[in-house]
C-alpha atoms as an extended CHARMM CRD file, in Angstrom:
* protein
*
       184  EXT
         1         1  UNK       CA             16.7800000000      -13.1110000000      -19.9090000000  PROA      1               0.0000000000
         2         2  UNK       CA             14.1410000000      -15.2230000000      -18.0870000000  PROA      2               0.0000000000
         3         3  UNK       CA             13.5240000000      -14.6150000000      -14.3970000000  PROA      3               0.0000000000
         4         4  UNK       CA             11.7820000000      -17.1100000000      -11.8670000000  PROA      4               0.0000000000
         5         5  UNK       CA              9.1660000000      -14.5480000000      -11.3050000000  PROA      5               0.0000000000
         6         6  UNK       CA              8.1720000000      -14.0080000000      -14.9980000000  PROA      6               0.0000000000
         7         7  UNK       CA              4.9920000000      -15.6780000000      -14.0470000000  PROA      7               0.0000000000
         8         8  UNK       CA              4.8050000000      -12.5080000000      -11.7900000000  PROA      8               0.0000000000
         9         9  UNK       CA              5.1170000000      -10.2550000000      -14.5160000000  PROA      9               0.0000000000
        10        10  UNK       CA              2.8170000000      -12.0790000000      -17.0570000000  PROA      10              0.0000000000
        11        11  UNK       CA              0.2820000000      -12.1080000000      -14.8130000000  PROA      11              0.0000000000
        12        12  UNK       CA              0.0390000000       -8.7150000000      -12.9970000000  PROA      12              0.0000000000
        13        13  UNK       CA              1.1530000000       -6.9230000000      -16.1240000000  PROA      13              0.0000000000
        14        14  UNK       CA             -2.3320000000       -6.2610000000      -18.6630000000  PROA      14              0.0000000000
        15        15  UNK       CA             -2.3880000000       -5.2360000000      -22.0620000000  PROA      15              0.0000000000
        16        16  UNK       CA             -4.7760000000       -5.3640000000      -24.9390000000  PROA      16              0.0000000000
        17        17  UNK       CA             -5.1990000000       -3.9760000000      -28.7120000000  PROA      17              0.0000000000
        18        18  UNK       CA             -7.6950000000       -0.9220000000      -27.7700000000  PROA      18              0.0000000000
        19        19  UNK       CA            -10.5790000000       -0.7480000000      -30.4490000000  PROA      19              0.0000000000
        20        20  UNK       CA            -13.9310000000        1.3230000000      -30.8390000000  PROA      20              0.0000000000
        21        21  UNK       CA            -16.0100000000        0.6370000000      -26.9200000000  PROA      21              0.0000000000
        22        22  UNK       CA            -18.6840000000        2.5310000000      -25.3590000000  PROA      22              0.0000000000
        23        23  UNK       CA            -16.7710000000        4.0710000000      -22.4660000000  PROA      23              0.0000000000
        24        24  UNK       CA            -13.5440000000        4.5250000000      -21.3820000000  PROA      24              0.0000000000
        25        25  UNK       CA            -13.0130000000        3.4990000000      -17.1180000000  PROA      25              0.0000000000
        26        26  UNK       CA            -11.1760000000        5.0700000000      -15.0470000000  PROA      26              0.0000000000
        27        27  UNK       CA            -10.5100000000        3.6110000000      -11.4330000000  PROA      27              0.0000000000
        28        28  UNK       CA             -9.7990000000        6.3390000000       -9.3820000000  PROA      28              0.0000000000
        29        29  UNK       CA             -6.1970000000        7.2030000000       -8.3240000000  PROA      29              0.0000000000
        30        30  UNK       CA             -4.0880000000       10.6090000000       -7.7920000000  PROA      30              0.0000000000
        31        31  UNK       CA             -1.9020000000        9.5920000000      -10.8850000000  PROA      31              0.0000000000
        32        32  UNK       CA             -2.6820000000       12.5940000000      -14.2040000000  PROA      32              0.0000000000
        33        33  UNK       CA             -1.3940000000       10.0940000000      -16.8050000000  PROA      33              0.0000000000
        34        34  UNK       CA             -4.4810000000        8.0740000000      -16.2940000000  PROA      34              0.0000000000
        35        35  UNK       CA             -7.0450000000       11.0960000000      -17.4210000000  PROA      35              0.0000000000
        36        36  UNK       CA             -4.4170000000       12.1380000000      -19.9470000000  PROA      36              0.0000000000
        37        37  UNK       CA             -4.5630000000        8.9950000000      -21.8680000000  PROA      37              0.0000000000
        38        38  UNK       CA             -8.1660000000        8.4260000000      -21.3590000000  PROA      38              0.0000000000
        39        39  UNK       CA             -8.5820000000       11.9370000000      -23.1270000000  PROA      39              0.0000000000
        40        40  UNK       CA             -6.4120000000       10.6080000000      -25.6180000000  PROA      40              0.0000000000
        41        41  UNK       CA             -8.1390000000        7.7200000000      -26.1290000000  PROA      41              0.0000000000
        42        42  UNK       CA            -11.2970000000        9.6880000000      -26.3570000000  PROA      42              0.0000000000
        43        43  UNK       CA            -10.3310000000       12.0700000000      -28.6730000000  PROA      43              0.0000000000
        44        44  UNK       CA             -8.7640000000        9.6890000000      -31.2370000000  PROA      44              0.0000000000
        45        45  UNK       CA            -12.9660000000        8.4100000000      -31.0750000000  PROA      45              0.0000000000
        46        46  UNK       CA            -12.1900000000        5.6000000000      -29.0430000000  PROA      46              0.0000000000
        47        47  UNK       CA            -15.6470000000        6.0530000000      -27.0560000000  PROA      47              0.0000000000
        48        48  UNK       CA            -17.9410000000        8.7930000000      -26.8570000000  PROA      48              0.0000000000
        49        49  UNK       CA            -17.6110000000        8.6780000000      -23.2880000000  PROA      49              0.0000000000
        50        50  UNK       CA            -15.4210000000        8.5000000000      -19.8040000000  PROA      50              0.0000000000
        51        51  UNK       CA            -16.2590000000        7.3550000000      -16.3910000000  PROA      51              0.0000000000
        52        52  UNK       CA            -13.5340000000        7.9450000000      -13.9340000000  PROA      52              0.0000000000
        53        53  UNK       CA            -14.2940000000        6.7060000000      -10.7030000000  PROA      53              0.0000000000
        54        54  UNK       CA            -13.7090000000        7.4630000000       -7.2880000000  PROA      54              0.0000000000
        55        55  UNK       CA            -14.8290000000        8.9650000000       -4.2350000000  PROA      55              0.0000000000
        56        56  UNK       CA            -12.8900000000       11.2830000000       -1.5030000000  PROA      56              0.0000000000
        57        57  UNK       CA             -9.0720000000       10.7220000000       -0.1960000000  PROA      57              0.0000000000
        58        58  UNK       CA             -7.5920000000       12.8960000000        2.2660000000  PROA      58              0.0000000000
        59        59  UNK       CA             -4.1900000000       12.9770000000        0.3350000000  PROA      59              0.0000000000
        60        60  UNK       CA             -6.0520000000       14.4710000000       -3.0840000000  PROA      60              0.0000000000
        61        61  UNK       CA             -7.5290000000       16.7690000000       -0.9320000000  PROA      61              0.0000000000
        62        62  UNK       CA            -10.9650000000       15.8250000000       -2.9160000000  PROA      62              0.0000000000
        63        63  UNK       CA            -12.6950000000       13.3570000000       -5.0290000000  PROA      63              0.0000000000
        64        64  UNK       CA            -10.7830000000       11.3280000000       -6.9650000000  PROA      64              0.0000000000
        65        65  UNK       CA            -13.2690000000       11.8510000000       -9.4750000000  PROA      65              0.0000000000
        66        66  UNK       CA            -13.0200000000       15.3240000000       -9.8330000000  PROA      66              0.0000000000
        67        67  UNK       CA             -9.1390000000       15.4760000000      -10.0400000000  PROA      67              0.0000000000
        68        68  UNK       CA             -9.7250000000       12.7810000000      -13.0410000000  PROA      68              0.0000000000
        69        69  UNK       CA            -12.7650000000       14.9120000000      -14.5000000000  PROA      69              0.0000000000
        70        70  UNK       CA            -10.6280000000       18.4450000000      -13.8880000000  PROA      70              0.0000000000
        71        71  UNK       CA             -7.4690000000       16.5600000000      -15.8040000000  PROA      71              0.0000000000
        72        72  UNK       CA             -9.7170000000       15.5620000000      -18.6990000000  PROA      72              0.0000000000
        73        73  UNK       CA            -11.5600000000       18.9340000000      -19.4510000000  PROA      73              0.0000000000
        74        74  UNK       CA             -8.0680000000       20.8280000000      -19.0690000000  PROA      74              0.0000000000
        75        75  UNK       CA             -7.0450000000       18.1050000000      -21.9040000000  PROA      75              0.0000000000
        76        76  UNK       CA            -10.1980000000       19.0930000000      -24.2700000000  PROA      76              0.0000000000
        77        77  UNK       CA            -12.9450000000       16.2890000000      -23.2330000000  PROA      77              0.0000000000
        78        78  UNK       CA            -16.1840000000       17.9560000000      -23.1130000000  PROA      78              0.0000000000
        79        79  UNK       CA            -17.7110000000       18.3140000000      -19.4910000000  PROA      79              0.0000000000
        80        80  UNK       CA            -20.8250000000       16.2280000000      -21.3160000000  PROA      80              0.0000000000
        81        81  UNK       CA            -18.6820000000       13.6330000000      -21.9510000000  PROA      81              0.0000000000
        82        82  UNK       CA            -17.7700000000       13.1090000000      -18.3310000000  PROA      82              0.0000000000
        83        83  UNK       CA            -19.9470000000       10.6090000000      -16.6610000000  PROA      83              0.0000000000
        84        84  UNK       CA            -19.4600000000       10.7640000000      -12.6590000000  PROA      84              0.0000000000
        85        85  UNK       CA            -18.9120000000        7.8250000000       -9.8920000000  PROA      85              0.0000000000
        86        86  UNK       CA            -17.3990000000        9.6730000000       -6.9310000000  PROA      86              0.0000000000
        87        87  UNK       CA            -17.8810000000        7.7530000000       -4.1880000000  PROA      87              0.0000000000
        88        88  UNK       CA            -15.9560000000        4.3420000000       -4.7360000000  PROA      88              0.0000000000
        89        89  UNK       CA            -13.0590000000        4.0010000000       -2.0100000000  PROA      89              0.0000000000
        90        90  UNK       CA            -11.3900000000        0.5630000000       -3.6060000000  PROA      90              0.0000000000
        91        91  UNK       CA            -11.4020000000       -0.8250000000       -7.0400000000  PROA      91              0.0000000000
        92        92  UNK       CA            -13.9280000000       -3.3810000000       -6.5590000000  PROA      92              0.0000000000
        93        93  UNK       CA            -16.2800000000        0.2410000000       -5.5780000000  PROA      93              0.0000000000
        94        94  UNK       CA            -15.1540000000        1.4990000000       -8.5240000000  PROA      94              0.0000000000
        95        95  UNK       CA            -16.4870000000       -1.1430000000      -11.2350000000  PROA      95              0.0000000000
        96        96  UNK       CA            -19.5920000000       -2.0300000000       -9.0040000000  PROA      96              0.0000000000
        97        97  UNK       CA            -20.5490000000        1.8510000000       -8.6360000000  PROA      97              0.0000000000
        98        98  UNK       CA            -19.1260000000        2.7910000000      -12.3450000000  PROA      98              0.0000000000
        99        99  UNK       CA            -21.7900000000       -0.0180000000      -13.8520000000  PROA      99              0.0000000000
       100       100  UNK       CA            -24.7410000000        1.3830000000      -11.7480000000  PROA      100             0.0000000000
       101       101  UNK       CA            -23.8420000000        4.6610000000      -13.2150000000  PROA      101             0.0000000000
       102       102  UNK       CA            -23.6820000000        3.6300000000      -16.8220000000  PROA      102             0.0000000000
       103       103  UNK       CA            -27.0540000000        1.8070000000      -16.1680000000  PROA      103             0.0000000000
       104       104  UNK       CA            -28.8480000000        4.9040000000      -15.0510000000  PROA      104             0.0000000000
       105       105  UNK       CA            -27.4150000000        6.6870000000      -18.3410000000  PROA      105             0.0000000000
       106       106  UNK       CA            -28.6030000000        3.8470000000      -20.4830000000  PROA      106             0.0000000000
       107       107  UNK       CA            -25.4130000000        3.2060000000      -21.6650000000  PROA      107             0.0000000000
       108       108  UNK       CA            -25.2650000000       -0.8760000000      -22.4640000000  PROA      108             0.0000000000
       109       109  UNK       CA            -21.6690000000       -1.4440000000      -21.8020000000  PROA      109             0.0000000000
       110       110  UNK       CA            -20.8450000000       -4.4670000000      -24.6310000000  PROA      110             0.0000000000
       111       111  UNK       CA            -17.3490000000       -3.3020000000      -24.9690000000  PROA      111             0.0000000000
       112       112  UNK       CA            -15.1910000000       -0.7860000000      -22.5470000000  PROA      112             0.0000000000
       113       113  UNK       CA            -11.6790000000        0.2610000000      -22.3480000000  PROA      113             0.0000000000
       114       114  UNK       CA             -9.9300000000        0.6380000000      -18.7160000000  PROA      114             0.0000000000
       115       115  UNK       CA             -7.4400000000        2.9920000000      -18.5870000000  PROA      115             0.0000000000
       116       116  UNK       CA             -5.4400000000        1.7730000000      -15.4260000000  PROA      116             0.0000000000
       117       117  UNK       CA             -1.6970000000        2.3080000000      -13.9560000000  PROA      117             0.0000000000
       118       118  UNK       CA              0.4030000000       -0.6970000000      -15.3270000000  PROA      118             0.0000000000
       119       119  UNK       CA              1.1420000000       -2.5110000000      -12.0970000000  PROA      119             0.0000000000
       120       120  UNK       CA             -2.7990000000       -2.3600000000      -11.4140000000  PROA      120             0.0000000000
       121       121  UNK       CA             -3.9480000000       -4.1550000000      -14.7150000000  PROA      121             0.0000000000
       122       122  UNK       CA             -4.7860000000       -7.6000000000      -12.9630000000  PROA      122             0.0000000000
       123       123  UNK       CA             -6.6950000000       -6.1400000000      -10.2380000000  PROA      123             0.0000000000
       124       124  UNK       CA             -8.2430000000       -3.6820000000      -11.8990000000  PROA      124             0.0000000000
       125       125  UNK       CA             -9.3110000000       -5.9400000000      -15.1180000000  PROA      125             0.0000000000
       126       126  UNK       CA            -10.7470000000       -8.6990000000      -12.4930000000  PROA      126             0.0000000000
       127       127  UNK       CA            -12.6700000000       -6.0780000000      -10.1370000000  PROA      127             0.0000000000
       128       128  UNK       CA            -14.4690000000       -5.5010000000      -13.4130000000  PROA      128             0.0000000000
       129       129  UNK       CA            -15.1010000000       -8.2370000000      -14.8410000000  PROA      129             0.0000000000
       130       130  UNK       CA            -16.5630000000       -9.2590000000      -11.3800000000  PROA      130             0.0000000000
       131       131  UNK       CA            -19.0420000000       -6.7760000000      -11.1410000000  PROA      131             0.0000000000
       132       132  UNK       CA            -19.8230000000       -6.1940000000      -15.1420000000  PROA      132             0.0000000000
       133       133  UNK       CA            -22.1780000000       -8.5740000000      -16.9330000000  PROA      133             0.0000000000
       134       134  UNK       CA            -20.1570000000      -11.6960000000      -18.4500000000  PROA      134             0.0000000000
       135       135  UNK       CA            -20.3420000000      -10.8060000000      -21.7480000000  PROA      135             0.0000000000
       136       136  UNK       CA            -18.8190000000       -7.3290000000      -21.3890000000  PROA      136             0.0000000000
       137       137  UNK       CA            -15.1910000000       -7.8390000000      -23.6410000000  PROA      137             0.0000000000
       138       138  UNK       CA            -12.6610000000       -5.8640000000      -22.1180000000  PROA      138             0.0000000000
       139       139  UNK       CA             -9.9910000000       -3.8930000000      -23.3490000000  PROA      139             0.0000000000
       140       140  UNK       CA             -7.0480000000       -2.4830000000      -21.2010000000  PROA      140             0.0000000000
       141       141  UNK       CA             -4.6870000000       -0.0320000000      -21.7410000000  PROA      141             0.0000000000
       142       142  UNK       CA             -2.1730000000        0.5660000000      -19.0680000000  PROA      142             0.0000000000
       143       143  UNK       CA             -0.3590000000        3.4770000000      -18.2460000000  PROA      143             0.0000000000
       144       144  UNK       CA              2.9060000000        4.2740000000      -16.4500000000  PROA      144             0.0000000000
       145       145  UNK       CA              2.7090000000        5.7280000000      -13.1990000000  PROA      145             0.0000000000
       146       146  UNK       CA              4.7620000000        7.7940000000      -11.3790000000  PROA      146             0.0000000000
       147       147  UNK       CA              7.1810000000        5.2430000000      -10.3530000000  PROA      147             0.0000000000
       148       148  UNK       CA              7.9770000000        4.5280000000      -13.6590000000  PROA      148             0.0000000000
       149       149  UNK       CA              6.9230000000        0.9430000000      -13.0150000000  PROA      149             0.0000000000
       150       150  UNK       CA              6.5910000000       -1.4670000000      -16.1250000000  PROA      150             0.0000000000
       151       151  UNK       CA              6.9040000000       -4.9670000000      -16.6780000000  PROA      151             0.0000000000
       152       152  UNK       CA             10.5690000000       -4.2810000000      -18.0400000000  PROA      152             0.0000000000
       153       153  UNK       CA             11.6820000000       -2.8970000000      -14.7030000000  PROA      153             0.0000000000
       154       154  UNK       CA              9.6980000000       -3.4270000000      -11.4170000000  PROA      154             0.0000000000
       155       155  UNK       CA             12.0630000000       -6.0730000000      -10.5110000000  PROA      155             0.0000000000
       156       156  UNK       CA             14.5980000000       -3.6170000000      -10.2500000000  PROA      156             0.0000000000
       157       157  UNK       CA             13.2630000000       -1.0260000000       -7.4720000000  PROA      157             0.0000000000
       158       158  UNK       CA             12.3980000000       -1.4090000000       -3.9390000000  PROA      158             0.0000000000
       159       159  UNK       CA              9.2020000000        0.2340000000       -5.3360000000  PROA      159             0.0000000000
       160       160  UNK       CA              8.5730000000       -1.6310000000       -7.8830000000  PROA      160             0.0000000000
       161       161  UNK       CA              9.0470000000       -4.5820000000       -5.8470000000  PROA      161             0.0000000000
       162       162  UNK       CA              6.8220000000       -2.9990000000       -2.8470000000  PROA      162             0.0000000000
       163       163  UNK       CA              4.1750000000       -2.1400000000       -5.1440000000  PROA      163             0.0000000000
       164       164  UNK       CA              3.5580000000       -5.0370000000       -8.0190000000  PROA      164             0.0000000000
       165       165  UNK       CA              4.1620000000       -7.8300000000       -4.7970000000  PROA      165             0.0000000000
       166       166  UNK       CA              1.8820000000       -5.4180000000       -2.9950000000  PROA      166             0.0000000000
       167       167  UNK       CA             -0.7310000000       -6.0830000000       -5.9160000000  PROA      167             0.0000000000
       168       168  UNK       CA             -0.4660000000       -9.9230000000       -5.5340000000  PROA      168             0.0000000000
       169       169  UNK       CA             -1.4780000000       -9.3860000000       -2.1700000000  PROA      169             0.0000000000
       170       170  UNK       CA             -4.2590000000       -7.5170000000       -3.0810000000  PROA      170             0.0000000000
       171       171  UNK       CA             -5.4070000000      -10.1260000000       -5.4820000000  PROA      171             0.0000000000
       172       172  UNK       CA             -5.8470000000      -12.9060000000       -2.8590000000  PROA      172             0.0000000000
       173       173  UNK       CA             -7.5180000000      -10.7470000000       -0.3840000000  PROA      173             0.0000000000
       174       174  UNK       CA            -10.2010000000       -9.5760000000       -3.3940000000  PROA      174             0.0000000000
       175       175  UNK       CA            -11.0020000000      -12.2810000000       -5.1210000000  PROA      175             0.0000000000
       176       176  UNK       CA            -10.2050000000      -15.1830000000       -2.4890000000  PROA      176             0.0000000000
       177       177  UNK       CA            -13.8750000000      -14.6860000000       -1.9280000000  PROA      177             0.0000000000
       178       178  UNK       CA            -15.3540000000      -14.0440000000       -4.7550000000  PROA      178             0.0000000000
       179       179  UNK       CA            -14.0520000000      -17.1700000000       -7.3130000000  PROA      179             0.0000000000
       180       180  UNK       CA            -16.6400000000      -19.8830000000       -5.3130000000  PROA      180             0.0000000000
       181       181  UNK       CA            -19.4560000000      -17.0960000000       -7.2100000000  PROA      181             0.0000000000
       182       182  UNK       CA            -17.8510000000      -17.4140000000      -10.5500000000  PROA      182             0.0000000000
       183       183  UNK       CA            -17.6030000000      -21.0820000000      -10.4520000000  PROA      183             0.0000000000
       184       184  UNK       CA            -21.3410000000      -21.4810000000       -9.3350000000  PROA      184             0.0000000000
């Protein structure tokens, strides 16, 4: 059944084949099933490494970085394999303070995965591809949160609703700004 907002749904909704990169991202959030697939992803040999990111929130009761990095060892990534960004407050923080970290480990980041919630694809996959060099090729692999949102069913929760029109707010107020630099 089409819906008048499908347009909604292709466009907040990311998903890509995930192949061999040299890190997995992780924009910071409270939400376990982003470390536990990122773990997954790493221990299939995805990438040799993960970068959550994300600094302090009062409701995590610490960095969001260390909830992700405490998730990931307790699912059997190697401390050494966790690189650290914890002081990003937004997603835009996140990619611009996640590349500065990866460029102080030497790590050239031609291909990456982001691990993100499903309703946060969009934003996520344009915060980073604003702040990472152009020719960076992205791959995304969503995740449901726990709402239970997907592109099958946010239309059919106040949630849902709240949350993925929520997003398209957040869109417009992030990048409303920052298209003029892309286009120069």
């Amino acid at each position: 059944m089409t819906y008048p907002f499908d347009c909604i749904t292709d466009f907040v909704f990311v998903e890509t084949e995930i192949t061999s990169a040299d890190v997995i991202l992780v924009p910071g959030a409270n939400h376990p099933q982003l470390m536990e697939k990122a773990a997954s992803l790493y221990q299939q040999g995805f990438a040799p490494y993960i970068l959550p990111s994300g600094g302090y929130k009062p409701h995590v009761g610490t960095t969001e970085w260390n909830y992700l990095r405490n998730i990931g060892i307790d699912n059997g990534v190697p401390e050494e394999a966790i690189l650290r960004e914890n002081q990003a407050q937004h997603t835009l923080e996140n990619a611009r303070f996640s590349l500065e970290v990866l460029k102080k480990a030497g790590i050239h980041p031609n291909k990456v995965i982001i691990v993100c919630k499903a309703g946060h694809s969009r934003r996520a996959l344009l915060c980073y591809q604003s702040e990472f060099p152009k020719e960076t090729d992205f791959l995304v692999s969503p995740v449901i949160d726990r709402y239970g949102i997907t592109k099958e069913n946010w239309f059919l929760s106040e949630v849902g609703i709240s949350r993925i029109m929520t997003e398209v707010e957040k869109i417009g107020k992030y990048f409303g700004d920052i298209i003029p630099n892309w286009v120069k």
